[in-house]
Every structure is written in structure tokens, then in C-alpha cells.
N, C-alpha and C positions, 0 to 999 in steps of 0.2 A: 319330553316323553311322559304318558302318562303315568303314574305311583298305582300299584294294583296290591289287593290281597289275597293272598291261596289258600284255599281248603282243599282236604280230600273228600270224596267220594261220601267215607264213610262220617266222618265230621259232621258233611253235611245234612246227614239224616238223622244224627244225634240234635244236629243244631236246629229243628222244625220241629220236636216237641218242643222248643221252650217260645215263649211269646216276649222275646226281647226285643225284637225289632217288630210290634206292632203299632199301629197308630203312626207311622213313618209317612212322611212327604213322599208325591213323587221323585221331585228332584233329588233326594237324599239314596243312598243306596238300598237298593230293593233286598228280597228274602233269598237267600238262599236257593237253586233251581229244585225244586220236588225230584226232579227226575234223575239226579246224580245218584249214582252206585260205586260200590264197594271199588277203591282202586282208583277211582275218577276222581281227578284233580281241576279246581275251577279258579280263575282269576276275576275279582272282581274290580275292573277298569273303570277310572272316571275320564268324563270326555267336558272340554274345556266347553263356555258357551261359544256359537263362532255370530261373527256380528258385519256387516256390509258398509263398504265407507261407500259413504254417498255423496259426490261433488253437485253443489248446487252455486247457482250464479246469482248474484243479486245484485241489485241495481244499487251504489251508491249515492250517484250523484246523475241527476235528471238531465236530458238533451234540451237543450233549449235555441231559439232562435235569436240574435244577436245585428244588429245593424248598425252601416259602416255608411258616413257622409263621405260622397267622391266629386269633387269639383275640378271641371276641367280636366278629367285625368288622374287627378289626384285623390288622396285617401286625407279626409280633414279631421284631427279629432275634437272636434264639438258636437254639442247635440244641441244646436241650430243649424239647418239647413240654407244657404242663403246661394241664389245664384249669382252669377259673374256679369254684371251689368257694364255695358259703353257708352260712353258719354259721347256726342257729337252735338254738331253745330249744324243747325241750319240755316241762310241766308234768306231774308224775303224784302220783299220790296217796301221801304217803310213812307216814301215819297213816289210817284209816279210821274215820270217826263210828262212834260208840259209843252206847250208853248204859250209865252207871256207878249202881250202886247204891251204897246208903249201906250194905249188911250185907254184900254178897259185891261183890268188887271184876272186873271182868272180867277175862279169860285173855287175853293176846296169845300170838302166836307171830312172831318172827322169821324172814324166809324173803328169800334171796339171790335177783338176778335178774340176766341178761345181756342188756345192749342196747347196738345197735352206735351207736357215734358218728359213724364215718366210713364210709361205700361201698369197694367196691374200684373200682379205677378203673385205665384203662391212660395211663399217658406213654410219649411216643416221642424218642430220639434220633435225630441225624442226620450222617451222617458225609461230608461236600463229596466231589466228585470228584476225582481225580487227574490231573494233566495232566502230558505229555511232550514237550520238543520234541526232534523229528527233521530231519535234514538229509538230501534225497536228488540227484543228481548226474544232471540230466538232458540228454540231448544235443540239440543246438540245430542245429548244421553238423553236417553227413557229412565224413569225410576227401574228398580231391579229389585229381587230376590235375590241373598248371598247367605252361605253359610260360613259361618265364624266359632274360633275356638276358643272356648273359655263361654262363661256366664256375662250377657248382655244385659241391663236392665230394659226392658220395654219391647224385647224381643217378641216375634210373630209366634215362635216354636221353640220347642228345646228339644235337644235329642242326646242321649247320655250311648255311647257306643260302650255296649261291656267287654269288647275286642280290647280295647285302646285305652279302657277306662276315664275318657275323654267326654267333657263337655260340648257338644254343637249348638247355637242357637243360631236361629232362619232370622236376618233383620232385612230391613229394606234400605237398600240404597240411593236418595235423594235423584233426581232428573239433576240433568245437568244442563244449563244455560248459556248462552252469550250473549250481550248485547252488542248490536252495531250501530253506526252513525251514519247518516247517508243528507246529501243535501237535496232540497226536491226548491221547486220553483213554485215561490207563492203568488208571484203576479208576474205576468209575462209583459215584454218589451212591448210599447206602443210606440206608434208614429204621427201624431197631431198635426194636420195640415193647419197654417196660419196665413190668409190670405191678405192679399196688402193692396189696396188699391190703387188706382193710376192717379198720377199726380198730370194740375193742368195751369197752364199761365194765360194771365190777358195780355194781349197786348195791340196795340193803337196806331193806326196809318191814317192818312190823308188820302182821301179820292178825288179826282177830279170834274166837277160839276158842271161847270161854265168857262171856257176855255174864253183866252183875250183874243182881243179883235183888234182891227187895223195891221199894225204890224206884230210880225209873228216873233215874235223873241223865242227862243226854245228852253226850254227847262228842263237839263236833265235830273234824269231818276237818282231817286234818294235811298240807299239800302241799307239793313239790319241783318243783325243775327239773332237766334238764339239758342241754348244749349236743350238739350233732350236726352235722353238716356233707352238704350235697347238693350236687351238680355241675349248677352253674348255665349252665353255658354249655363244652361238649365241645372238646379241642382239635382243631383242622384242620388237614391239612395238605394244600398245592396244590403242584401239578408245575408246572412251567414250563420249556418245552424251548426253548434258543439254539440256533437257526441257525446252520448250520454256514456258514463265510467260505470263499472261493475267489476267485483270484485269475487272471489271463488269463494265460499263456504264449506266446509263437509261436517257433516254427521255421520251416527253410527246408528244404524239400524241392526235388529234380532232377529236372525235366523235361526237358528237353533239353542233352545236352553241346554245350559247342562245337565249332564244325566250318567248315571250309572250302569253297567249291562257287565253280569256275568259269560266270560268267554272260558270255554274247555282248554287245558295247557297240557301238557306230557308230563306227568311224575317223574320220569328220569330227569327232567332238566332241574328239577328243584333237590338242594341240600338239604338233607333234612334233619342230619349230622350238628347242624351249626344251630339250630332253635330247639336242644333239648328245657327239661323243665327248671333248671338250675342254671342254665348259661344265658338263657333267653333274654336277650334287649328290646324292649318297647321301641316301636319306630315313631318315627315324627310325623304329626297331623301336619296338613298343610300348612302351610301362611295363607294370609288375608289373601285371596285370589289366586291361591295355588291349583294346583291341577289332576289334585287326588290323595291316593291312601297309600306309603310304603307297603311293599309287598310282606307279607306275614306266612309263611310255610307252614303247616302242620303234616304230622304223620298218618298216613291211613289207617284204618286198624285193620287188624289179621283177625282171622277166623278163629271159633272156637273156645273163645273163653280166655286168649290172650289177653296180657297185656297193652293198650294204645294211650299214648301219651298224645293229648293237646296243648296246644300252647295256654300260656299262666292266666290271659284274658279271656277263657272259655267263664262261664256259672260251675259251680260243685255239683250238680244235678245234672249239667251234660257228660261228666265225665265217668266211663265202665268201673262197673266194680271189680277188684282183685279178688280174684280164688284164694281161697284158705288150704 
């Protein structure tokens, strides 16, 4: 609830000759209204700042792409690439049937041959991502204007209330910060093709050039093997991209500063009984970010050259003179 102060009517016409509240801040409470009359009773209300929380999302940690070697089915963890090679054997003829005679013996000829053993085939490397973390310094509060009770050194304003008898000085209140951490990706995942050439053998057979004569002797075939290798199963590789994390932030943003505004009250609801000029207690100034000004009653004055009492924190020059 807001803390408010009351004047009458007539108070407050006494209280506009004097220049006490001049040279005053917006934000501090304003003059007195000109237009109040005899009888008329006014509250002067303070209204707190109000401020907007704001949710924002921020990216902590960056999405990045991510790759997974799968052989044959399977998920491998290296980062060499290699596929699933087959070894087999092939047969070839390393002698060729004949037939030998008993008078002339047949001719061979020796003759070299090149056959590959291995395919060429490509392997891939893989080089992880890089990751960096960074810190960056975000603001959360705005600097502010605040009024505070008692004498500040270095303060913007000072304001001395003769109600209250009370020091205000206007200081500013520092912005306020956060810093956050967030990771981002300084070099991203590569994949290096590494090609590997085909592998090849010689190897050596007899052919048959001048077969024997007279009698036919036969000569069968002479056979070999050799081993060779085929790519049974290719390597693969699959992307896989993490989602990047973010995290909620809020601030406060300023809508409305604080501010003061005299509002009209009913005389009858205020005692006026309990703040004569002997009994009267000073009320309590806010605290550091309170929400206004105890309320303070005075008496209206009567017509005619009466008697009206104000409360003890009026000046001596607002107060009626007494008839002799």
C-alpha cells in the first residue's frame, strides 16, 4: 500500500505563499494543488516505479555437425575410415597340356604376366570439431534514479522536506550486469578422403610353341593359384548434427518511473483529534526503496479570525496569527 500525506483545503493555501518546495525534481513530490479550498482535504500518494520482466533465450552452446564411421552395419569408433576387404584365390593355368613326342621334344616359351591383387580403393579420415568457450557480459538492470534518506556524498540533488524535517538526496543507482558462458564451435568437423592404390603381381607361365612330333605323348596341364583381395562391404560415413542448447535469461525493463500525484480524500475519514500540536509524532520516511510518505493529518481552518492549528513541521510564517 502506498504511505500518503494530508493537508486541508485551507493549509494548503497558506502552504503556496511559501517557496519551500521550489527548485524540486519531477520525480520528488510536486506543489501543493492551487485549486484546493477551505474544507478540502488532499492525499499526497507515492506510486512505486513498475518494471517489465523480459524472458530472452540465448544460445549457450552452438549446433554442430558430428560424424559416425559405420562398417558393415556397424557403428566403428575410429576416425579412420577403412572398408571390409575379401581375400580369394584364383586358379590359372601355369603349364598348358601338351603333347610330347618320343623323337622331337616340344618348344615352351616363357612369358611374364601382370595381375592385380588388390583394387584401389579410397579411406577417409576425420578430424572432431573444435570448440571455444566464451564469456559475454549482459545487462540485466538500467542504471536508475533513487531517492534516499539522510545526506549522500556525491549525490545528483538534495532535498530538505520542512513537513518531516528530513534529508532526501536523488543518487543513481549503478546498471546491473551478468556475465554468461556459452560454447561456440571454432572449427568444424572435416572428413579427408585418403586414396590408396591398387596393388598388382607378376607372375610367369609357359606357352606352348612347337609341339613334338612322331609319337604323341600327352602332357597334361600344369595349374596355380593366386590370392587377390575385393571390397566386400564400402566404408560409410553418417552426419549427425547436436542441437544446439539455450538457456532463458530475463531482464527488467522501465515502464513507469516513480512519481507523486495529489488525490482529493473525505475530511471525515481523517482524525484529527490524535495530531494535536503537543501530542504529534513524526512519521517514518521510507526505507531505501520504500513506497512513499506516512500519512500526516492537519486541521482545516475555520472562518473568521479563528484559531487553526498545523502540524509542528509547517515554517512560523505559515502559521495564522492569534487575536488579542
Amino acid at each position: 500500500m502506498p504511505r500518503t500525506i494530508l493537508l486541508s483545503g485551507s493549509a494548503l493555501a497558506l502552504a503556496l505563499t511559501g517557496q519551500a518546495f521550489a527548485q524540486q525534481r519531477a520525480a520528488f513530490p510536486s506543489e501543493p494543488p492551487s485549486h484546493a479550498e477551505a474544507g478540502q482535504c488532499y492525499s499526497r500518494v507515492h506510486h512505486d516505479a513498475q518494471y517489465n520482466t523480459i524472458r530472452e533465450t540465448v544460445v549457450v552452446a552452438d549446433g554442430y555437425e558430428s560424424y559416425e564411421i559405420w562398417v558393415n552395419g556397424r557403428r566403428v569408433d575410429s576416425h579412420v575410415v577403412e572398408p571390409v576387404l575379401d581375400t580369394r584365390s584364383q586358379q590359372y593355368v601355369s603349364r598348358e597340356a601338351a603333347m610330347r613326342y618320343r623323337v622331337t621334344e616340344p618348344v615352351y616359351e616363357t612369358v611374364t604376366e601382370r595381375v592385380q591383387v588388390q583394387p584401389a580403393y579410397s579411406r577417409y579420415e576425420i578430424e572432431p570439431a573444435r570448440h571455444e568457450t566464451v564469456s559475454e557480459r549482459v545487462l540485466v538492470r538500467e542504471a536508475r534514479l533513487v531517492w534516499r534518506r539522510g545526506y549522500v556524498e556525491g549525490a545528483r540533488s538534495y532535498r530538505h522536506d520542512p513537513e518531516t524535517g528530513e534529508v532526501w538526496c536523488l543518487i543513481e543507482e549503478p546498471a546491473e550486469y551478468r556475465t554468461i558462458t556459452r560454447s561456440i564451435v571454432a572449427e568444424p568437423a572435416q572428413v579427408r578422403e585418403v586414396p590408396v592404390e591398387a596393388r598388382y603381381q607378376t607372375i610367369e607361365r609357359e606357352v606352348l610353341r612347337h609341339p613334338a612330333t612322331v609319337e604323341e605323348v600327352p602332357i597334361p596341364a600344369q595349374y596355380a593359384s593366386y590370392e587377390y583381395r575385393t571390397v566386400l562391404h564400402p566404408a560409410e560415413v553418417r552426419a549427425r548434427y547436436v542441437e544446439e542448447r539455450t538457456d532463458v535469461l530475463e531482464r527488467y525493463e522501465l515502464v513507469a518511473p516513480e512519481r507523486y500525484e495529489w488525490q482529493r480524500v473525505e475530511c471525515a475519514e481523517i482524525d484529527f483529534s490524535r495530531h494535536g500540536q503537543e501530542g504529534y509524532q513524526s512519521s517514518s520516511a521510507p526505507a531505501s526503496g520504500g513506497h512513499g510518505y506516512e500519512g500526516r493529518p492537519v486541521a482545516a481552518l475555520s472562518g473568521g479570525g479563528q484559531d487553526a492549528t498545523l502540524h509542528p513541521g509547517a515554517p512560523q510564517r505559515w502559521r495564522p496569527a492569534r487575536e488579542n
